[in-house]
C-alpha positions as CSV (number, residue, x, y, z in Angstrom):
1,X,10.4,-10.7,13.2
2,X,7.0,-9.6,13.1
3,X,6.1,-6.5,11.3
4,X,5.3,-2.9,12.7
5,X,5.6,0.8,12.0
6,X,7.0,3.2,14.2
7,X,6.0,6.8,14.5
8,X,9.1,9.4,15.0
9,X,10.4,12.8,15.3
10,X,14.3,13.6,14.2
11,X,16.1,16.4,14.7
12,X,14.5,18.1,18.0
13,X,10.6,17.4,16.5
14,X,12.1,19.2,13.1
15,X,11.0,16.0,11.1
16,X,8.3,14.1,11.5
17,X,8.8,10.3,10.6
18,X,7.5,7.1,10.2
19,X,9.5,3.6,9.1
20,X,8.3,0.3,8.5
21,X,8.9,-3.2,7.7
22,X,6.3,-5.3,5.9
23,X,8.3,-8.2,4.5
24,X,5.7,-10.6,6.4
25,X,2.6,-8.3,4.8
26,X,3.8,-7.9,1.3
27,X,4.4,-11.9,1.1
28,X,0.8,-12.5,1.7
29,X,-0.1,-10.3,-0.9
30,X,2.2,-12.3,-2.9
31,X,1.4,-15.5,-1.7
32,X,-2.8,-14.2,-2.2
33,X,-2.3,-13.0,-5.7
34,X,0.2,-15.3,-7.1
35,X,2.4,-12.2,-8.1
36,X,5.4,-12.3,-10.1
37,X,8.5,-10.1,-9.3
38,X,8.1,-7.0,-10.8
39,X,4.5,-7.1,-9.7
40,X,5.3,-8.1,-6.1
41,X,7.7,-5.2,-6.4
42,X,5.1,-2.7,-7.6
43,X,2.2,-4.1,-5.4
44,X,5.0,-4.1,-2.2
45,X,5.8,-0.7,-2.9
46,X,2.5,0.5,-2.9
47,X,1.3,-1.4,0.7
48,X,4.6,-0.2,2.0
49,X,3.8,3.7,1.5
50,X,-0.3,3.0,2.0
51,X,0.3,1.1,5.7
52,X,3.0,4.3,6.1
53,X,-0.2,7.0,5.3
54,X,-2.8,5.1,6.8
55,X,-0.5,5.3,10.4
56,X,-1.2,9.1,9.9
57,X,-4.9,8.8,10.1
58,X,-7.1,8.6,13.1
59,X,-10.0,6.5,14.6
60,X,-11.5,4.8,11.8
61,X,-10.5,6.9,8.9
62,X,-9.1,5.0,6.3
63,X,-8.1,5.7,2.5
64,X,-7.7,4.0,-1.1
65,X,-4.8,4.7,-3.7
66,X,-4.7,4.1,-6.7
67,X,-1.7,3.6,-9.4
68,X,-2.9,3.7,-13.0
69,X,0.1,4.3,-15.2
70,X,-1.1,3.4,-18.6
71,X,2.0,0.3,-18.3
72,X,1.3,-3.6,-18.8
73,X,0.8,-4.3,-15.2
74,X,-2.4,-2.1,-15.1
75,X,-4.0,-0.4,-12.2
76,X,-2.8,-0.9,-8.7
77,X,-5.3,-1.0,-5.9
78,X,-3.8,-0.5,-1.7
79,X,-6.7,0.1,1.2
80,X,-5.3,1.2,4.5
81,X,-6.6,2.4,7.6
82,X,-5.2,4.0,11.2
83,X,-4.8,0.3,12.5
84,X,-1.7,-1.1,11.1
85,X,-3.9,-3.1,8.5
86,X,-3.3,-3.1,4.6
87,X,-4.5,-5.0,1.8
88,X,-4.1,-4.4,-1.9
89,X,-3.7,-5.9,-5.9
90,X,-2.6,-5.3,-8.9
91,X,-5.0,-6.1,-12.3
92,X,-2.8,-8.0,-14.1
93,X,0.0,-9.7,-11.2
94,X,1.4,-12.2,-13.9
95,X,4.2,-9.4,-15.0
96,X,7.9,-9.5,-14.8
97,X,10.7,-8.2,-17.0
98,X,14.6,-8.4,-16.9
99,X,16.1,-6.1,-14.4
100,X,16.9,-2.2,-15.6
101,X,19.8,-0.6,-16.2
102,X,20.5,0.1,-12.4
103,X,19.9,-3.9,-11.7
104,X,16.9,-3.2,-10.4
105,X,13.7,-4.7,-11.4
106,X,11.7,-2.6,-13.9
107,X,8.7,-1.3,-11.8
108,X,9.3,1.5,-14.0
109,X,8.5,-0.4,-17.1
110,X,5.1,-2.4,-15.1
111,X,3.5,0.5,-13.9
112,X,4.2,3.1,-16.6
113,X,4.7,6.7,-16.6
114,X,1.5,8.0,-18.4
115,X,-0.8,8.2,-15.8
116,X,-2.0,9.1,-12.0
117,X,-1.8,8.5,-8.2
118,X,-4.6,9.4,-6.9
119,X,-5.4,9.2,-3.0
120,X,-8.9,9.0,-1.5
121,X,-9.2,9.5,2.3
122,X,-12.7,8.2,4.1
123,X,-12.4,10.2,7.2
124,X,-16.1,9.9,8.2
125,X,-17.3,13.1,7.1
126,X,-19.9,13.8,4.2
127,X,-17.1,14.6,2.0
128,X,-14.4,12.6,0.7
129,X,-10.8,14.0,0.4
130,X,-9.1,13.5,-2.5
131,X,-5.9,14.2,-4.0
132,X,-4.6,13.4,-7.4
133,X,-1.1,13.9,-9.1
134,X,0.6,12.8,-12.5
135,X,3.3,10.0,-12.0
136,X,6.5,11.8,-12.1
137,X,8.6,8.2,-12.4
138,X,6.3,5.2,-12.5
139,X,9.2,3.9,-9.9
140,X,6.7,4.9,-7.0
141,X,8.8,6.4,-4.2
142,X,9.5,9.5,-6.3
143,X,5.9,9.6,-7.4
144,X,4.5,9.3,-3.6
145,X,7.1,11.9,-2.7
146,X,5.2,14.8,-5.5
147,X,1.9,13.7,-4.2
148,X,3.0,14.8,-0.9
149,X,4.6,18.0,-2.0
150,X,1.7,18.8,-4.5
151,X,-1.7,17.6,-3.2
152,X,-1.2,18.1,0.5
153,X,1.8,20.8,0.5
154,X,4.2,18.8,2.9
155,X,7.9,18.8,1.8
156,X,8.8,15.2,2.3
157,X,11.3,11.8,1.4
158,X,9.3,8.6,0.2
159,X,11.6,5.7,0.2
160,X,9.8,1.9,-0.3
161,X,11.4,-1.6,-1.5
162,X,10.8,-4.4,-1.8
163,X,13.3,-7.4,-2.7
164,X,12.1,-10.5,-4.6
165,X,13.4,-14.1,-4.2
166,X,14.0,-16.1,-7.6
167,X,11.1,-18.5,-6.6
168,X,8.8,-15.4,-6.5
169,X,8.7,-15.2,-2.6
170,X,9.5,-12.0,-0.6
171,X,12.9,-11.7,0.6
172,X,12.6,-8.1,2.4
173,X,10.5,-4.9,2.6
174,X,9.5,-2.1,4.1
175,X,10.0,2.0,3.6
176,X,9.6,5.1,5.0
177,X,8.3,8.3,5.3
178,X,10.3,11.9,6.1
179,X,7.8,15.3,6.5
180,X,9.3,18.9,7.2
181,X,7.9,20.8,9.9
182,X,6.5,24.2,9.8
183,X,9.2,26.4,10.4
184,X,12.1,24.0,10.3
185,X,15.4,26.0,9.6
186,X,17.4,25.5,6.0
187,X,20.2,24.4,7.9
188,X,18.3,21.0,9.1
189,X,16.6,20.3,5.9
190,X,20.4,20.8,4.2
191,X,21.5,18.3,6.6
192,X,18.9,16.1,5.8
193,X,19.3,15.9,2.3
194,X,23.2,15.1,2.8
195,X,22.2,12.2,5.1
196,X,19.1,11.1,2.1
197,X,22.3,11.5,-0.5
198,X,24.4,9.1,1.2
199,X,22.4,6.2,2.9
200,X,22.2,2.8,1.0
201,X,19.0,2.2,-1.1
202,X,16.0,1.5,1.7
203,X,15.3,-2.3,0.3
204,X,19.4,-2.8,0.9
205,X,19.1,-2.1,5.0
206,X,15.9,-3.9,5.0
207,X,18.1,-6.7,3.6
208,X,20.4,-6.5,6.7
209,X,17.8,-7.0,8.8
210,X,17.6,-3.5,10.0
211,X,14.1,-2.5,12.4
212,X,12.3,0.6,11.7
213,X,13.8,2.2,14.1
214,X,17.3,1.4,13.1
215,X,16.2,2.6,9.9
216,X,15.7,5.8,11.4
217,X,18.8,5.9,12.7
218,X,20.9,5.3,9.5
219,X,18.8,8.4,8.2
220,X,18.9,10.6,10.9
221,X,22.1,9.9,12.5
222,X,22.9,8.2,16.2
223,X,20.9,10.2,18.8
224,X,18.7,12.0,16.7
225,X,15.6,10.4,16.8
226,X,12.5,10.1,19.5
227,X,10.1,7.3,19.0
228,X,6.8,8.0,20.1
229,X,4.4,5.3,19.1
230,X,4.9,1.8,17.5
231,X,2.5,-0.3,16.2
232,X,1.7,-3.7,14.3
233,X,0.9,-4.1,10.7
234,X,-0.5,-6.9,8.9
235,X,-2.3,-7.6,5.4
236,X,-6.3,-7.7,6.6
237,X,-9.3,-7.6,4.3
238,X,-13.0,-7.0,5.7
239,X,-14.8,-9.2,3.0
240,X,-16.9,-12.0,4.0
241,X,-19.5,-13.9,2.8
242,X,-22.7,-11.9,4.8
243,X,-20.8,-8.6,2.9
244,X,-21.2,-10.6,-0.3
245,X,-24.9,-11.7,0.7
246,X,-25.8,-8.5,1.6
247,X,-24.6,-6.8,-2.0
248,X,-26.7,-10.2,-3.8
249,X,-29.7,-9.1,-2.1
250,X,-29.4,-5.8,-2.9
251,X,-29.4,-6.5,-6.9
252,X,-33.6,-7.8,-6.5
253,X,-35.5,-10.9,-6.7
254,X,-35.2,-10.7,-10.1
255,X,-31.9,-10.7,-10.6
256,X,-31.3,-13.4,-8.3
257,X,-33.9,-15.6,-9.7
258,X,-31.7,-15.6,-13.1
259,X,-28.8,-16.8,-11.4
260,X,-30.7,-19.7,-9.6
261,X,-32.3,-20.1,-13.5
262,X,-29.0,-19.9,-15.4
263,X,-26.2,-21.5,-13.0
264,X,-27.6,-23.0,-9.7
265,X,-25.5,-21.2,-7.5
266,X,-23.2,-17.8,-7.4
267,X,-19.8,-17.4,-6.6
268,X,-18.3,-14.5,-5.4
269,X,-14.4,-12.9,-6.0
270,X,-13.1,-10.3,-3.6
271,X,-10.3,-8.4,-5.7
272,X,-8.2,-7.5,-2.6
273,X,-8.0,-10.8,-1.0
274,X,-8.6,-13.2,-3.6
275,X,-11.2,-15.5,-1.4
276,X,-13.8,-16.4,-3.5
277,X,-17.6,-17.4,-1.6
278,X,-20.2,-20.3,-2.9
279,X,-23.7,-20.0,-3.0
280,X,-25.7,-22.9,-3.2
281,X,-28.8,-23.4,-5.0
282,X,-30.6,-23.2,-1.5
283,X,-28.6,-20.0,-0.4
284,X,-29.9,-18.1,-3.2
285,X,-33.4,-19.0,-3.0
286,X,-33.2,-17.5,1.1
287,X,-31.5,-14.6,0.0
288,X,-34.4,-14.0,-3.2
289,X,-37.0,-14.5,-0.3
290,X,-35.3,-11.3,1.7
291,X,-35.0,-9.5,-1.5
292,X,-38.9,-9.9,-1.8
């Protein structure tokens, strides 16, 4: 199964929702980044509620959050846009401890508790939106769940897994994302607080094999939920090597003579992706000539 996100209401357009599954996108992150568990987890997590947020932008909006929690695995990095497309690392993705006291693993204990979210949303304009809040758990659901109920005043549910394989691979993961309404009556938001009380952990019906929308189901109940809109999501960086020319020439001639000086060629990391671009001797001396 490929994966995708579907948009939703529940509970006569009460509740706005969206549910995902991005087992196939978190394991190229893994796969990218050579994570291990309790940094897949953490890195998962955080793709899982970006590629969620990014689904409620528009046109070529897109945004950056950031995770810095003061624990060993360091800052977390996730870049989503409207499109369905996510990418995302963590500094340090050569963490993992013994599970918790729940028999989870620790994403607590990686990410830390002493720190931030903060969200940064491009939508075209001059200015920049951004929101910031103080991690509340350092287990990342929770935290997303303040930042929505703090920074942009929307009572909602954040729930994101992810389920690691011994080997380090990615066995299952996805999430989702409940909003309130304006105006939706007590008596629907006690009801869906029952039904959040009750369901099974969200990496558990992942596990089953559960779609988004049968995701939905479990949390709204049989009948009360109205897809509107689905749509594919996939791990996609925009680096490439004319990006990465582009950013040499724009250091000078000078600066690109000391590298042709000092090494002979250049190679260039992207962070998000992990592709890494050569240039030759003979590529730097063209791009010193259009620095000129």
């Amino acid at each position: 199964m490929n994966d995708y996100l579907v948009k939703a209401l529940g509970f006569d357009g009460n509740i706005r929702a969206y549910a995902v599954r991005t087992t196939e996108t978190v394991s190229e992150a893994q796969r990218r980044h050579g994570t291990w568990r309790t940094a897949s987890a953490a890195l998962g997590r955080t793709m899982t509620a970006g590629v969620m947020m990014g689904a409620m932008l528009k046109g070529d909006n897109k945004l950056t959050i950031k995770i810095d929690g003061g624990g060993p695995l360091g800052p977390i990095l996730v870049d989503s846009n409207a499109k369905g497309e996510v990418r995302g690392y963590v500094t340090n993705p050569e963490i993992d401890f013994e599970a918790n006291e729940h028999g989870k693993l620790d994403v607590r204990r990686a990410v830390g508790t002493e720190g931030v979210l903060s969200v940064v949303k491009d939508t075209g304009m001059r200015d920049f939106f951004s929101g910031q809040v103080p991690l509340v758990s350092g287990e990342l659901g929770e935290d997303f769940t303040y930042y929505f109920a703090t920074s942009e005043q929307v009572p909602s549910s954040v729930g994101v897994g992810v389920l690691v394989n011994p080997d380090d691979s990615i066995l299952a993961a996805g999430g989702f994302i409940l909003q309130v309404m304006p105006g939706t009556s007590d008596a629907i938001i006690s009801k869906l607080e029952e039904r959040l009380k009750v369901i099974p952990p969200v990496s558990k019906l992942i596990e089953k094999g559960l779609t988004p929308e049968q995701l939905l189901e479990e949390l709204f109940g049989s009948g009360n939920v109205k897809i509107m809109e689905t749509m594919p999501v996939k791990f996609a960086c925009n680096c490439s090597k004319q990006r990465f020319a582009d950013a040499i020439i724009g250091l000078g001639a000078k600066e690109i003579h000391d590298m042709i000086v000092e090494d002979g060629q250049a190679e260039a990391h992207c962070h998000f992706c992990n592709e890494k671009y050569l240039f030759s001797r003979e590529e730097l001396e063209e791009l010193m000539k259009e620095a000129k």
